[in-house]
N, C-alpha and C positions, 0 to 999 in steps of 0.2 A: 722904607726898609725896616719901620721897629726897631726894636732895641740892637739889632745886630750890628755887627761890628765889620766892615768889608775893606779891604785894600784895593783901591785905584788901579790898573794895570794903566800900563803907557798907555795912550790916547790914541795911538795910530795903531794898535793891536789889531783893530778891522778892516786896515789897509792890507795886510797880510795876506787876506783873502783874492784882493783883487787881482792878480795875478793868474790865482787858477778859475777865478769866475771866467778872466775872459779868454782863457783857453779852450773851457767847455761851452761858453755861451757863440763863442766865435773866432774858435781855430787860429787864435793868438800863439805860437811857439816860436818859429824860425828854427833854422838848424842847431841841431842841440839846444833849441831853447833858448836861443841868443834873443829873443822879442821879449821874452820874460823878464829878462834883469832892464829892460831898457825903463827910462821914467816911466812915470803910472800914466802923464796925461798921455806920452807916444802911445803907449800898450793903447791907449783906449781909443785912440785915431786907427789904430791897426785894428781894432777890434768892430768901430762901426761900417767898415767896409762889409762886411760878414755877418755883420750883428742883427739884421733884420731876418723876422720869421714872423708868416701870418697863415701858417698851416691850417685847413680844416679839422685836421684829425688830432690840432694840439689845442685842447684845453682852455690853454693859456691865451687864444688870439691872438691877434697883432702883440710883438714883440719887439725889443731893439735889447741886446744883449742882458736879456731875463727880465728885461723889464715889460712887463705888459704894459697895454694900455690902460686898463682900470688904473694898474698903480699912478702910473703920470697920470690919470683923472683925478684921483684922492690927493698927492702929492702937489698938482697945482691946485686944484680949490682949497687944499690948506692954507693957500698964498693969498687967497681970493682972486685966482687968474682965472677960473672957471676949467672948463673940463677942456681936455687935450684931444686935441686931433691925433689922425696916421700921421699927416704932416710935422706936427709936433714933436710926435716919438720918433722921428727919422732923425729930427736934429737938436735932440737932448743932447746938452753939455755935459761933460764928465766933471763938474761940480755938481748939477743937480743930477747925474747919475749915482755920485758919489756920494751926496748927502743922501737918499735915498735909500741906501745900501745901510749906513750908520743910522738915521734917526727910525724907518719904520721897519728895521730887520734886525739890525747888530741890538742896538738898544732894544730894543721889544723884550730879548734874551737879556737884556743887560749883560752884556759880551764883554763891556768893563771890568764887572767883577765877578767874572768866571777863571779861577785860579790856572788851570789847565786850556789851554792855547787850542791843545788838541778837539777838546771835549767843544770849547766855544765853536770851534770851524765847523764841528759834526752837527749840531743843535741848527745855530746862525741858517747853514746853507740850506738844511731840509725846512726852514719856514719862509727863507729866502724861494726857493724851486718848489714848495708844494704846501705853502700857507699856512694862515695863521693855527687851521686845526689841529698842526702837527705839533704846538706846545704841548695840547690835553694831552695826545699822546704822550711823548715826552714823560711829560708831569709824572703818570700815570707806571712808567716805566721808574722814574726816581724815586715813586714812591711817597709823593704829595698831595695835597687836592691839585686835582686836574680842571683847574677853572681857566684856565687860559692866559692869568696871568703870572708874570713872571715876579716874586717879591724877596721876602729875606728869608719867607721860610725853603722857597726852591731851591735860591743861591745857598743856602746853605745845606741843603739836602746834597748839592751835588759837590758844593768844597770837601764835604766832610768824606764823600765815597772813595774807597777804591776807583784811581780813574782808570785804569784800565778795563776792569770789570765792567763799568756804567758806560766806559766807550764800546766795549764791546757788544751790550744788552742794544742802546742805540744805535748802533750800526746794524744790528740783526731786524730791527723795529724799520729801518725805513729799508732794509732791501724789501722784507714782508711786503712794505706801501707800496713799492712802486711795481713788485707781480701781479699787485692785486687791484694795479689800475687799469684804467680803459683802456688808454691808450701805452699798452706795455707792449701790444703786438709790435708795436712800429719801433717807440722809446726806448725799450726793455737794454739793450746794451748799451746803448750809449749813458741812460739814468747810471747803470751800476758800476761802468767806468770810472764816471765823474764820482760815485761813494767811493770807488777801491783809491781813487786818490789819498781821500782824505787819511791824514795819518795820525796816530794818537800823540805824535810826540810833539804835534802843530806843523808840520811841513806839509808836503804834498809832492807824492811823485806820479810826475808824468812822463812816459815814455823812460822807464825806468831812471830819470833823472831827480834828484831832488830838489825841489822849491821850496824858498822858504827855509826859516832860521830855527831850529829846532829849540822849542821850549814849553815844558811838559805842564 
């Protein structure tokens, strides 16, 4: 981090997210949303029922609630368990779904120490759902070198902005990305759904319900 100076946010700040991940990854809600508030491990037992996708026409390959396959092939050979099968991805744990989510996505952005709740959810999910290239972007939108990684001079580019402003520029930035993917014939509303969620003030509403504890 250099010389900079950063405040800790709570530690569970990227727990916040799980909720609406696995609403879009896999049609987690129940009536009024009654699935949502349930524990995180239920949500994610509700969530691998649905959670599996191994589309031709998605990108991503074999999936199990956003998770590709590649990712469980990097995330186990960083254990040195070697590379993951289908098999494997069908019966990922929601620990190691969950670690996953914090150490090679939340941290990547250092999601810790992004002031604004909102702004982390917005950043977090688009390199969470369309990889790591969408920091440069980012970056590039904050107004920093656009090298891909995330340090003190970014975090502080983006503590110090207007967050509403910079939420707004990055929201405008990944609706662009995903018209102007390949596969947006098929994606196209269900991708910009899951952005209209995300909200600046850190909530998320779905089916015009709010999720999630608002803190800006």
């Amino acid at each position: 981090m250099g010389h900079y100076n950063f405040v800790i946010k709570n530690m569970a700040d990227f727990e916040k997210m799980i909720p609406f991940i696995l609403h879009f990854a896999a049609g987690v809600y129940g009536k009024n949303g009654k699935q949502l508030v349930l524990p995180l491990e239920e949500q994610f037992l509700l969530a691998k029922r649905r959670g599996w996708s191994d589309d031709k026409d998605d990108p991503g390959g074999a999936t199990m609630i956003d998770v590709t396959l590649t990712t469980y092939s990097h995330y186990k050979n960083s254990k040195g368990l070697g590379d993951a099968t289908k098999d494997d991805l069908l019966n990922i744990s929601f620990e190691e779904w969950k670690e996953i989510l914090k150490t090679m996505y939340w941290d990547k952005w250092q999601g810790d120490y992004i002031e604004s709740q909102g702004i982390a959810n917005l950043l977090v999910d688009w390199v969470w759902a369309s990889g790591y290239g969408t920091i440069k972007k980012a970056q590039k939108i904050i107004g920093v070198k656009n090298d891909g990684v995330v340090g003190g001079k970014t975090l502080a580019a983006i503590n110090k902005a207007d967050f509403l402003g910079l939420f707004k520029m990055v929201f405008e930035a990944r609706e662009q990305h995903y018209r102007q993917c390949r596969a947006a014939w098929k994606y196209l509303n269900g991708w910009l759904r899951r952005l209209n969620a995300i909200q600046p003030d850190g909530t998320f509403l779905i089916y015009g319900r709010i999720i999630g504890t608002k803190k800006v």
